[in-house]
N, CA, C and O atoms as a DFTB+ gen file, in Angstrom:
592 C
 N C O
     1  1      18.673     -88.852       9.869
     2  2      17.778     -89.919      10.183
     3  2      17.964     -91.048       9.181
     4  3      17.900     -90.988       7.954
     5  1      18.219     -92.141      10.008
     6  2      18.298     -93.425       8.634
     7  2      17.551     -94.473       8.872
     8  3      17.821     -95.507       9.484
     9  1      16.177     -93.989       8.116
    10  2      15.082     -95.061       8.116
    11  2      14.276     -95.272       6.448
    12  3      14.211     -94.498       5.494
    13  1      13.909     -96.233       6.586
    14  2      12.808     -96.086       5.005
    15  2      11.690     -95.773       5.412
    16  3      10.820     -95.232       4.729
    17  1      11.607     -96.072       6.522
    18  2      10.153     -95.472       7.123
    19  2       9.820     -93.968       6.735
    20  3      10.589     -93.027       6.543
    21  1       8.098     -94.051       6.664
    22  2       7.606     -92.818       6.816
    23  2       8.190     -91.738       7.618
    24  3       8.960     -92.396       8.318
    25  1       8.337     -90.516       7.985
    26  2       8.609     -90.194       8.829
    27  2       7.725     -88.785       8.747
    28  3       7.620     -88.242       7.647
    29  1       6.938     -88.055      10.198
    30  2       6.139     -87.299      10.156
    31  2       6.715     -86.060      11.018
    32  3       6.694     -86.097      12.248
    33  1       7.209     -85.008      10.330
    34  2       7.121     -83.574      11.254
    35  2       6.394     -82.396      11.446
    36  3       6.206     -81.485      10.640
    37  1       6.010     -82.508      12.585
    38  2       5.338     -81.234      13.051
    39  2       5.998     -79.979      12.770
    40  3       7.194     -79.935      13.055
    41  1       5.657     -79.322      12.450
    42  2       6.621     -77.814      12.011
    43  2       5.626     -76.419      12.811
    44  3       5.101     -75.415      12.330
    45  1       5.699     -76.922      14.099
    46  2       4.909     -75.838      14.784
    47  2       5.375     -76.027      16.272
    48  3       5.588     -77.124      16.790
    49  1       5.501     -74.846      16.868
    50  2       5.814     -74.870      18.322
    51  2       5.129     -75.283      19.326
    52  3       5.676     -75.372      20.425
    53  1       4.096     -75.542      19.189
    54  2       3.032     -76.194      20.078
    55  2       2.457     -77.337      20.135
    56  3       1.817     -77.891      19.241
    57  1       2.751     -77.825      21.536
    58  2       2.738     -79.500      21.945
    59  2       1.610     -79.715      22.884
    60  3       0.690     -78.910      23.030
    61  1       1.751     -81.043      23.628
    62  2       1.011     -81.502      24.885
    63  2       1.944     -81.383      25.943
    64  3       3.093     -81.617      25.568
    65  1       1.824     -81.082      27.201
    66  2       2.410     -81.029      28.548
    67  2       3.133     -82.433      28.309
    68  3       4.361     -82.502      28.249
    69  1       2.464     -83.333      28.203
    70  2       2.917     -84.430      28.528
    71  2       3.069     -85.236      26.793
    72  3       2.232     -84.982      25.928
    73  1       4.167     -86.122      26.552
    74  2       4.104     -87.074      25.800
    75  2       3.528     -87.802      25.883
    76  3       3.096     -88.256      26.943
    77  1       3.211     -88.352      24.327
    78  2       1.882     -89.882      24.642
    79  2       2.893     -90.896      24.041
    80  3       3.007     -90.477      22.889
    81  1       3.558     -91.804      24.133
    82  2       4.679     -92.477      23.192
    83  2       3.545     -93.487      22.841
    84  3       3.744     -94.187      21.848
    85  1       2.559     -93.627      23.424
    86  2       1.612     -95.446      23.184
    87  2       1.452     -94.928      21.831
    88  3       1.432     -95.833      20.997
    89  1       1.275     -93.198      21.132
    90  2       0.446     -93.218      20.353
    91  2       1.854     -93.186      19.013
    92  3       1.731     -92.753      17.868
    93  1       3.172     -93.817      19.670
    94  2       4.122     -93.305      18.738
    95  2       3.968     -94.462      17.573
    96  3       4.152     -94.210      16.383
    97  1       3.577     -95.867      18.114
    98  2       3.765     -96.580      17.482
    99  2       2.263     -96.790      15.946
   100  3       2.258     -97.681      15.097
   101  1       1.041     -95.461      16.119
   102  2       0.458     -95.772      15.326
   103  2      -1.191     -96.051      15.991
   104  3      -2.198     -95.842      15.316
   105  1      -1.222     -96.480      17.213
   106  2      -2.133     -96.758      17.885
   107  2      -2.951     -95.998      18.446
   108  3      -2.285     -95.391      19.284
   109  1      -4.196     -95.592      18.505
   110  2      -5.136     -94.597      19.455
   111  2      -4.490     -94.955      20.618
   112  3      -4.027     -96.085      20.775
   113  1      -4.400     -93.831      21.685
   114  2      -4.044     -93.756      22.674
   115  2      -5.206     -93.391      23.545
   116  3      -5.642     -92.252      23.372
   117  1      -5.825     -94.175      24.497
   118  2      -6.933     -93.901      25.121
   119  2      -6.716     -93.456      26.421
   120  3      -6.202     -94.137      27.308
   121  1      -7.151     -92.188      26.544
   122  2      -6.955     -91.319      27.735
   123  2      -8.323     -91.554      28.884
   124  3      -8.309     -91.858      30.077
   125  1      -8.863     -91.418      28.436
   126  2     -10.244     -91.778      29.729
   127  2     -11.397     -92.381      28.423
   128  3     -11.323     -92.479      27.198
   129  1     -12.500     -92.713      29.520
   130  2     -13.449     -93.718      28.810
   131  2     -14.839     -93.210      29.698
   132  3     -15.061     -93.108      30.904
   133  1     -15.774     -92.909      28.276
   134  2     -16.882     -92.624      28.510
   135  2     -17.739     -93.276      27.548
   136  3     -17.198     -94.146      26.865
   137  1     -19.056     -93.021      27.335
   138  2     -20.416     -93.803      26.702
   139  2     -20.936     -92.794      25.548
   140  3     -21.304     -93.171      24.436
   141  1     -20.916     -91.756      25.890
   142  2     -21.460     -90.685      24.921
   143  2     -20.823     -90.014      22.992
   144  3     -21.266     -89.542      21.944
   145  1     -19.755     -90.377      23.548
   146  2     -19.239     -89.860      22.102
   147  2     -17.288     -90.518      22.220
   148  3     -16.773     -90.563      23.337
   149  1     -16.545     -90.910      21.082
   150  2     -15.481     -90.650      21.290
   151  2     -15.015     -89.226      21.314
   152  3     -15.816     -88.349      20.989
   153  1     -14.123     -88.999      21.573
   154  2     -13.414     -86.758      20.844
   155  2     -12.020     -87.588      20.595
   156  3     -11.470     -88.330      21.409
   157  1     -11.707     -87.362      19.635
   158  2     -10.453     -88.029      18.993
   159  2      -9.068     -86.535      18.684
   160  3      -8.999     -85.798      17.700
   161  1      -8.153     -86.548      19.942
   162  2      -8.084     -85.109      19.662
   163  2      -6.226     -85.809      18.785
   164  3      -5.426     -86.720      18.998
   165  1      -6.402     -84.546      17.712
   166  2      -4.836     -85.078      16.923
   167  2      -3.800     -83.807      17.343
   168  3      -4.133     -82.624      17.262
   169  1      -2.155     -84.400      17.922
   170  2      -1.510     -83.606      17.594
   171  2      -1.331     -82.324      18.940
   172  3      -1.634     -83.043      19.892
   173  1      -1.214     -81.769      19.191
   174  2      -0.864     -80.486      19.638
   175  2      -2.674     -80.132      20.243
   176  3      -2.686     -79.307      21.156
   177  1      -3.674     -80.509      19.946
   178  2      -5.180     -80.637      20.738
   179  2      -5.242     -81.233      21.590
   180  3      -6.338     -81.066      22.126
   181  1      -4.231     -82.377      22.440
   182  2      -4.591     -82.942      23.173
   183  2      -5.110     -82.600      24.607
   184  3      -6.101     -83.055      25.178
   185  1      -4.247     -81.736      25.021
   186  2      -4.265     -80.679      26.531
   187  2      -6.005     -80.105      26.263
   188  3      -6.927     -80.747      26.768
   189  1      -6.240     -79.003      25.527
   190  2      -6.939     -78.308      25.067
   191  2      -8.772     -79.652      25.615
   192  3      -9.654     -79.826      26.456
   193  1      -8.242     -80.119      24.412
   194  2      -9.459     -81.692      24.129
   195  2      -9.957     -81.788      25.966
   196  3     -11.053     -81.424      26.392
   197  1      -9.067     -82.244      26.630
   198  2      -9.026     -83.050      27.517
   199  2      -9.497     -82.308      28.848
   200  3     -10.078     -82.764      29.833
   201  1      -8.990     -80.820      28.512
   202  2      -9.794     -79.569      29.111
   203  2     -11.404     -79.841      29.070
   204  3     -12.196     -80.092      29.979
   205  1     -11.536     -79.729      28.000
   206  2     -13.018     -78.941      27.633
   207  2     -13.816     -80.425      27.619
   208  3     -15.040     -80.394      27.745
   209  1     -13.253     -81.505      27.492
   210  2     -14.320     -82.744      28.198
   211  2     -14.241     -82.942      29.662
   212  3     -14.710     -83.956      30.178
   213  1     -13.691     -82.051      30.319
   214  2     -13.757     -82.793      31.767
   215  2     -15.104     -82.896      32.195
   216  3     -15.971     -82.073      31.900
   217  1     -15.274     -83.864      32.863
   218  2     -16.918     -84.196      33.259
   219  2     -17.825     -84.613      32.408
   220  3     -18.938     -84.907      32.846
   221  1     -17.515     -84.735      30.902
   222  2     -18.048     -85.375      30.032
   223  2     -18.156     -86.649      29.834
   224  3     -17.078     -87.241      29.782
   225  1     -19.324     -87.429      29.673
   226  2     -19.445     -88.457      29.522
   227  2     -18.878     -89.465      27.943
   228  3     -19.488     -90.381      27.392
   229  1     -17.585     -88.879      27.584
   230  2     -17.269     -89.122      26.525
   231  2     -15.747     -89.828      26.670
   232  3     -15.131     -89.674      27.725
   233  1     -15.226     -90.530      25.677
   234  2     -13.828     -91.340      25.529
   235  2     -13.087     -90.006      24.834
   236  3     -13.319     -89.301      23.852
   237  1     -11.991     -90.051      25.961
   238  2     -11.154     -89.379      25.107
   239  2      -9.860     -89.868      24.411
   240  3      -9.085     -90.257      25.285
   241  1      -9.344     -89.994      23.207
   242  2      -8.813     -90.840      22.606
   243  2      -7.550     -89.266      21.847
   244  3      -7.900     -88.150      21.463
   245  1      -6.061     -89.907      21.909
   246  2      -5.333     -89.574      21.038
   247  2      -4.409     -90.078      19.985
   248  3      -4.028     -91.248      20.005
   249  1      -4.035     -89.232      19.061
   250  2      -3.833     -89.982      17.604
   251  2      -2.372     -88.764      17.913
   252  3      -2.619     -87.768      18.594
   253  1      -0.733     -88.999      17.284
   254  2      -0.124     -87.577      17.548
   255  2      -0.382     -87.188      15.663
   256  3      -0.354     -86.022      15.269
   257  1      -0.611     -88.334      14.739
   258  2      -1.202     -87.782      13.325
   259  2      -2.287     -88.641      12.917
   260  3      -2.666     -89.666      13.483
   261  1      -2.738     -88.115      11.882
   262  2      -4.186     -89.109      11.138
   263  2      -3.440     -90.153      10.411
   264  3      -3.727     -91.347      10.500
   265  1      -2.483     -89.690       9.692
   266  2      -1.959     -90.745       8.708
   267  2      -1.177     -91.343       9.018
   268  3      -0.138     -90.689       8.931
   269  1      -0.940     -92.670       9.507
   270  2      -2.340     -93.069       9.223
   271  2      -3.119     -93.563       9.942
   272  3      -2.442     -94.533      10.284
   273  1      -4.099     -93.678      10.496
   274  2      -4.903     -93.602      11.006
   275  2      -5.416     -95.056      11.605
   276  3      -6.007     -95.801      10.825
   277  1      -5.182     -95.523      13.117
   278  2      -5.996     -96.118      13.139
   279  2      -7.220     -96.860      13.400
   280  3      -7.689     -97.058      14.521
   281  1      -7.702     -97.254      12.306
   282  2      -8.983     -97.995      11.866
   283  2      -9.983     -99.007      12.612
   284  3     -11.195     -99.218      12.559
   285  1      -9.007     -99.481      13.260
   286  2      -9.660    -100.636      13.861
   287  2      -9.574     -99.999      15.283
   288  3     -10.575    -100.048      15.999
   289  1      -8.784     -99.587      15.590
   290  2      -9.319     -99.045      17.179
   291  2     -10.591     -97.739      17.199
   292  3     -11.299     -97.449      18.163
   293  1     -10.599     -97.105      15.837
   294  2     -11.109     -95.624      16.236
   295  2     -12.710     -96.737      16.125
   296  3     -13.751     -96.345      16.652
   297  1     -12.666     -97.597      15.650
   298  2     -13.897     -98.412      15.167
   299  2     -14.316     -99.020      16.768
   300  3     -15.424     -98.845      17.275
   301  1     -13.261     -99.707      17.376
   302  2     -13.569    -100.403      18.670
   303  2     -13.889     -98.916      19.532
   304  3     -14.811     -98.954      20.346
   305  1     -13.215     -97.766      19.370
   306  2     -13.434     -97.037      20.385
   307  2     -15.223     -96.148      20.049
   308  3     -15.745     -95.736      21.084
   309  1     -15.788     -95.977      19.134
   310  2     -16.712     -95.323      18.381
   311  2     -17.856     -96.426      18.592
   312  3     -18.433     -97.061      17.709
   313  1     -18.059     -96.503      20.110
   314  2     -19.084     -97.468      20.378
   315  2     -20.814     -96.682      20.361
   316  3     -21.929     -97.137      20.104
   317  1     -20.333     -95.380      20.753
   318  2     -21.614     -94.784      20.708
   319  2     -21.927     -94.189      19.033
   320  3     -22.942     -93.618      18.637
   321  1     -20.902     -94.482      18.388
   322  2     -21.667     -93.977      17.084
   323  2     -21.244     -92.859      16.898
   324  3     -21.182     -92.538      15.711
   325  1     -20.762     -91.761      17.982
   326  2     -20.624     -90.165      17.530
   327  2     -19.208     -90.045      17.810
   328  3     -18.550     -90.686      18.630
   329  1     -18.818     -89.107      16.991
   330  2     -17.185     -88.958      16.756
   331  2     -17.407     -87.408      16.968
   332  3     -18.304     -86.763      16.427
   333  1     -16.130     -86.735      18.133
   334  2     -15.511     -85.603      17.172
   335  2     -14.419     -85.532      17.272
   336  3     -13.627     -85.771      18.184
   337  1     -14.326     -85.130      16.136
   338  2     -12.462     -84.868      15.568
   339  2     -12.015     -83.886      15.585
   340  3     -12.269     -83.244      14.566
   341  1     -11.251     -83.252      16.491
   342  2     -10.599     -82.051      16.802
   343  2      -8.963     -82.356      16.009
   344  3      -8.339     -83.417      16.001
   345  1      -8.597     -81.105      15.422
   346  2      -7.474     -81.288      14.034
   347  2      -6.911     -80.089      14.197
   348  3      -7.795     -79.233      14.234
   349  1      -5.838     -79.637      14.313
   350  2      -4.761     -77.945      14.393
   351  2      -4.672     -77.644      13.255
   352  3      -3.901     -76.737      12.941
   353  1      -5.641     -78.494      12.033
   354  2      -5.309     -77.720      10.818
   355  2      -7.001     -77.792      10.517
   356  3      -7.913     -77.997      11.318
   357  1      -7.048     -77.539       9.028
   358  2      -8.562     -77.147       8.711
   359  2      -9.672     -78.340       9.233
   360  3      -9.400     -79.537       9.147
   361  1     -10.729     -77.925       9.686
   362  2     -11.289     -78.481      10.211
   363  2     -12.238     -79.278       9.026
   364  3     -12.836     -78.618       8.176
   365  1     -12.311     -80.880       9.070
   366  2     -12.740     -81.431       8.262
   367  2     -11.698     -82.102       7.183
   368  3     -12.018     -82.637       6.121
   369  1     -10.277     -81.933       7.755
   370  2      -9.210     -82.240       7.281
   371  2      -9.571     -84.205       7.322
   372  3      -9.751     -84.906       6.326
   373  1      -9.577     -84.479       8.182
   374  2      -9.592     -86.242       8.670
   375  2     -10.654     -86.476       8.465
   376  3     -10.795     -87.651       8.805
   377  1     -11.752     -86.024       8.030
   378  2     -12.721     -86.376       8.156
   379  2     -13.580     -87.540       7.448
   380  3     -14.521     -88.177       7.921
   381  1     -12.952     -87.636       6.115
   382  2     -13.183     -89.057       5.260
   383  2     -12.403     -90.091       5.965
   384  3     -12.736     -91.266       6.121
   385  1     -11.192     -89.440       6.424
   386  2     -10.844     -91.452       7.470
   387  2     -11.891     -91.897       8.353
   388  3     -11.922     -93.117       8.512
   389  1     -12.567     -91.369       8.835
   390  2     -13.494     -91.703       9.714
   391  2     -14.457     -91.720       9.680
   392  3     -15.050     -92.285      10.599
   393  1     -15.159     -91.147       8.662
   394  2     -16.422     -91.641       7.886
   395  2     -16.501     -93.719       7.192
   396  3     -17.211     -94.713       7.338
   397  1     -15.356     -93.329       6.519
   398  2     -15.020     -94.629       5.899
   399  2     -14.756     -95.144       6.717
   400  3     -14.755     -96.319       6.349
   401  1     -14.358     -95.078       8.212
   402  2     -14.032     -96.383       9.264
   403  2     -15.465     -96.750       9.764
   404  3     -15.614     -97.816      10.362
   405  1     -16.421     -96.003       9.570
   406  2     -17.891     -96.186      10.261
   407  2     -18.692     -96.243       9.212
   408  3     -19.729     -95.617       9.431
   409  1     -18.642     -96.840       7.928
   410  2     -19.375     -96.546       6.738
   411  2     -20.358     -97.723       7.212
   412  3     -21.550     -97.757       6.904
   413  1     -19.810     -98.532       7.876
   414  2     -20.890    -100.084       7.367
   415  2     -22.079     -99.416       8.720
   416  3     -23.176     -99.806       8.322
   417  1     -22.278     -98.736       9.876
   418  2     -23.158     -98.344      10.582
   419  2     -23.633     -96.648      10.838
   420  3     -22.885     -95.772      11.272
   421  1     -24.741     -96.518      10.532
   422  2     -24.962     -95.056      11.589
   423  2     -24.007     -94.691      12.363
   424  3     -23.608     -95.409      13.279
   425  1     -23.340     -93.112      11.999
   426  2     -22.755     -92.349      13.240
   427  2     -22.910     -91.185      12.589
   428  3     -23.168     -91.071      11.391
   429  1     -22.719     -90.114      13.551
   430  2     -22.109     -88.928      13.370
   431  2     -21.048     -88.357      13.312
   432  3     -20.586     -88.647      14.415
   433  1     -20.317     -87.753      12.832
   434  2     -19.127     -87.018      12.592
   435  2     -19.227     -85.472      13.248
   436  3     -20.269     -84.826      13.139
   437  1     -18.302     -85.056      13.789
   438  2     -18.455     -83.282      14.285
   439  2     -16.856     -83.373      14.045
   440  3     -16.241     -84.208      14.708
   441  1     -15.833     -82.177      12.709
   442  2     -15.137     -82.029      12.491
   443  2     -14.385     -80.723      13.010
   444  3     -14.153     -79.892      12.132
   445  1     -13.884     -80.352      14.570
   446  2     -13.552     -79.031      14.506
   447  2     -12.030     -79.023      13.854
   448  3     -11.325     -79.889      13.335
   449  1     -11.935     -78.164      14.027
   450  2      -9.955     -77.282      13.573
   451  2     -10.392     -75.864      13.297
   452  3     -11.254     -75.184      13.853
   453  1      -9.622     -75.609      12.354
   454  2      -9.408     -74.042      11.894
   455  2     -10.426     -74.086      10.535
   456  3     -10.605     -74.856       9.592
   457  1     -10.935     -72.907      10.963
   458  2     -12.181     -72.472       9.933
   459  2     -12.167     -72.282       8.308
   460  3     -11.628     -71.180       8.217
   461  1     -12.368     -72.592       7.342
   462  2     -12.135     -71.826       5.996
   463  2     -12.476     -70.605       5.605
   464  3     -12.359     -70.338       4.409
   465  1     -12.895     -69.758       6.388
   466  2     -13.245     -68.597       5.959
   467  2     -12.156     -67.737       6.286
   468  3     -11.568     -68.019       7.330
   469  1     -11.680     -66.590       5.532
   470  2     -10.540     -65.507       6.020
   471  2     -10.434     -64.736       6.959
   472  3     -10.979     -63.636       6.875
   473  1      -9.882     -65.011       7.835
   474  2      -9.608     -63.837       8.596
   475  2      -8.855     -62.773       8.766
   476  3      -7.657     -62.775       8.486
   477  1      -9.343     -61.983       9.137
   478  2      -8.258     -60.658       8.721
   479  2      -7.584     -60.210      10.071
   480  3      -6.992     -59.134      10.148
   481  1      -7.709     -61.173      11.246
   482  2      -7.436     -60.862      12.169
   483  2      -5.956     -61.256      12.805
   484  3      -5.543     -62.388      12.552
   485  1      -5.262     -60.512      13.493
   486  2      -3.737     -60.931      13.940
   487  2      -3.473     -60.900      15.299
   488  3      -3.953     -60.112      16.114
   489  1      -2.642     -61.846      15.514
   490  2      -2.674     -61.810      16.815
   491  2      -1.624     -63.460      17.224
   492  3      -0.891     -64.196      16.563
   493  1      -2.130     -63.416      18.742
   494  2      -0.930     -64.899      19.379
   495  2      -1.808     -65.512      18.811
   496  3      -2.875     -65.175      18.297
   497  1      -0.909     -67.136      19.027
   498  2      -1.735     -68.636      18.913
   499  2      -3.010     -68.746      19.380
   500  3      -4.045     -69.052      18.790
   501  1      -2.712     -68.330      21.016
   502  2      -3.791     -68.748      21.573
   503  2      -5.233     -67.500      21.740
   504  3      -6.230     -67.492      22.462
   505  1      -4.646     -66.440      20.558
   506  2      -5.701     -65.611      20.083
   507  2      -6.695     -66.495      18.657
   508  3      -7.894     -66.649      18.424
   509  1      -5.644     -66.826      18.101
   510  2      -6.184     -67.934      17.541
   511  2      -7.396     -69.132      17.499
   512  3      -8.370     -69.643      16.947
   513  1      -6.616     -69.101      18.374
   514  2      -7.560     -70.205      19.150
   515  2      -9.017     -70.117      19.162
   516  3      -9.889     -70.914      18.817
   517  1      -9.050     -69.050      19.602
   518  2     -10.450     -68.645      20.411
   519  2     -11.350     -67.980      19.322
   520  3     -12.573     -67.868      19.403
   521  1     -10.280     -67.406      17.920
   522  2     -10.888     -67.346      16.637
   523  2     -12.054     -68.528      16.192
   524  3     -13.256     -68.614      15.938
   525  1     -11.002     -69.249      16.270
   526  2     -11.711     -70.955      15.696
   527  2     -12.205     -71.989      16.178
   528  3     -12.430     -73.118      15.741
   529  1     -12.455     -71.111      17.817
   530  2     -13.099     -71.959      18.444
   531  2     -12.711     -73.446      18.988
   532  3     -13.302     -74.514      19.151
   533  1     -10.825     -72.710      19.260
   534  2     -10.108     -74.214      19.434
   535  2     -10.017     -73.994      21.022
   536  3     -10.008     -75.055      21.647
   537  1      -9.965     -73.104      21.614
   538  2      -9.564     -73.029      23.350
   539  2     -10.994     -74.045      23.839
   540  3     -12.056     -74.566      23.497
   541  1     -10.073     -73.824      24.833
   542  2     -10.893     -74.758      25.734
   543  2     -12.416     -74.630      25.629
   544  3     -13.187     -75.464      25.155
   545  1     -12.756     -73.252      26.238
   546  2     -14.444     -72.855      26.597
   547  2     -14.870     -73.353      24.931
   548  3     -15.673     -74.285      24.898
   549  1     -14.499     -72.924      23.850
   550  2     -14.894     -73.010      22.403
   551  2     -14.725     -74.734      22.117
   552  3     -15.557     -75.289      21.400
   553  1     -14.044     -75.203      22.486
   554  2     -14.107     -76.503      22.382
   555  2     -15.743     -77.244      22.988
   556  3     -16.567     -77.913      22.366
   557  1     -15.734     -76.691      24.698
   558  2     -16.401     -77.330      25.313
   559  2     -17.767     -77.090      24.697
   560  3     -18.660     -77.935      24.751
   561  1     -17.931     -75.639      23.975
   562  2     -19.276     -75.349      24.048
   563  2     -19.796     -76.545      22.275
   564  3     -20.898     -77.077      22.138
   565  1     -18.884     -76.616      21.464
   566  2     -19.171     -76.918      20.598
   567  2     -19.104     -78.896      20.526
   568  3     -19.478     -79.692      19.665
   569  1     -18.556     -79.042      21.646
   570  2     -18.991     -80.458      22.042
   571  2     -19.883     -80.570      22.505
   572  3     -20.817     -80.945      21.796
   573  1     -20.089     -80.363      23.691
   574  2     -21.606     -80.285      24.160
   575  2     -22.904     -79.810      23.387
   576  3     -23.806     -80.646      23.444
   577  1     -23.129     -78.951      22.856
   578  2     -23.647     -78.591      21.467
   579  2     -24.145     -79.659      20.759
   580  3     -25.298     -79.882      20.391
   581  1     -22.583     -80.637      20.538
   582  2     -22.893     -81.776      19.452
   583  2     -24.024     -83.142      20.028
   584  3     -24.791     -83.816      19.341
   585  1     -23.710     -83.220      21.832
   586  2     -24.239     -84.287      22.287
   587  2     -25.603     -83.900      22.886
   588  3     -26.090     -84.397      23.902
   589  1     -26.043     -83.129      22.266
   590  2     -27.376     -82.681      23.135
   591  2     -28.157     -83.254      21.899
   592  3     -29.387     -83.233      21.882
C-alpha cells in the first residue's frame, strides 16, 4: 500500500452483506431516518443494528470506524438528543466521541458492544453474540429498553 494516509484494518472475519463505500470516505452513512433516537452502528454491527430497529422509530446511521469520527454529521443526525452506539469491541469504547460531540446540549448516550466482565464461556461468534447481547433479539430488547 503506498499512501501517507491513515490506514484502518479490521482483523476479523465478520462483515455487512452489503458494502457501505459513502462511509469510506469518513462520512456517517445514513441508512433510514427516524425521530426517536439515532443507533449509530460501527463496523461489522451494521446487518445486526438494522435487524433489531426494524419498525423503530429511530435513524439508523453507519460509521465502518470511530476514528475518526464524524462530528458534525453525528451532531446533524442526533436531533432527538438520544444516541446508541453499538461497537464489536468493548462497549463504551466511542463513547467520549460522542459525548463531546453533544456536550454543548442535553442527550443521552446508550453504549452497547462486548461486556467487561469475564467470561468463561466458549463457543461460535454468533454464540457470542447473544453473550453480550449483540444479536439481533439482544440488540432490539436493549434499544427499546433505552427509548421507553
Amino acid at each position: 500500500m503506498r499512501s501517507d494516509d491513515s490506514v484502518y484494518l479490521r482483523l476479523s472475519n465478520r462483515g455487512n452483506a452489503v458494502p457501505r463505500p459513502a462511509a469510506l470516505d469518513g462520512r456517517l452513512d445514513v441508512l433510514r431516518r427516524g425521530r426517536r433516537a439515532l443507533v449509530l452502528a460501527v463496523g461489522p454491527m451494521l446487518d445486526p443494528v438494522l435487524a433489531a430497529a426494524a419498525g423503530l422509530d429511530v435513524t439508523v446511521a453507519y460509521t465502518s470506524t470511530v476514528r475518526p469520527l464524524d462530528l458534525a454529521g453525528l451532531r446533524d443526525l442526533a436531533a432527538s438528543d438520544t444516541v446508541v452506539l453499538v461497537e464489536p469491541y468493548l462497549a463504551g469504547t466511542s463513547t467520549r466521541l460522542v459525548d463531546e460531540a453533544l456536550a454543548d446540549r442535553p442527550h443521552r448516550t446508550l453504549a452497547l458492544g462486548v461486556g467487561r466482565a469475564e467470561q468463561r464461556r466458549y463457543g461460535t461468534p454468533e454464540q457470542h453474540d447473544v453473550l453480550h447481547g449483540l444479536d439481533v433479539t439482544g440488540l432490539r430488547r436493549s434499544i427499546s429498553g433505552f427509548l421507553r
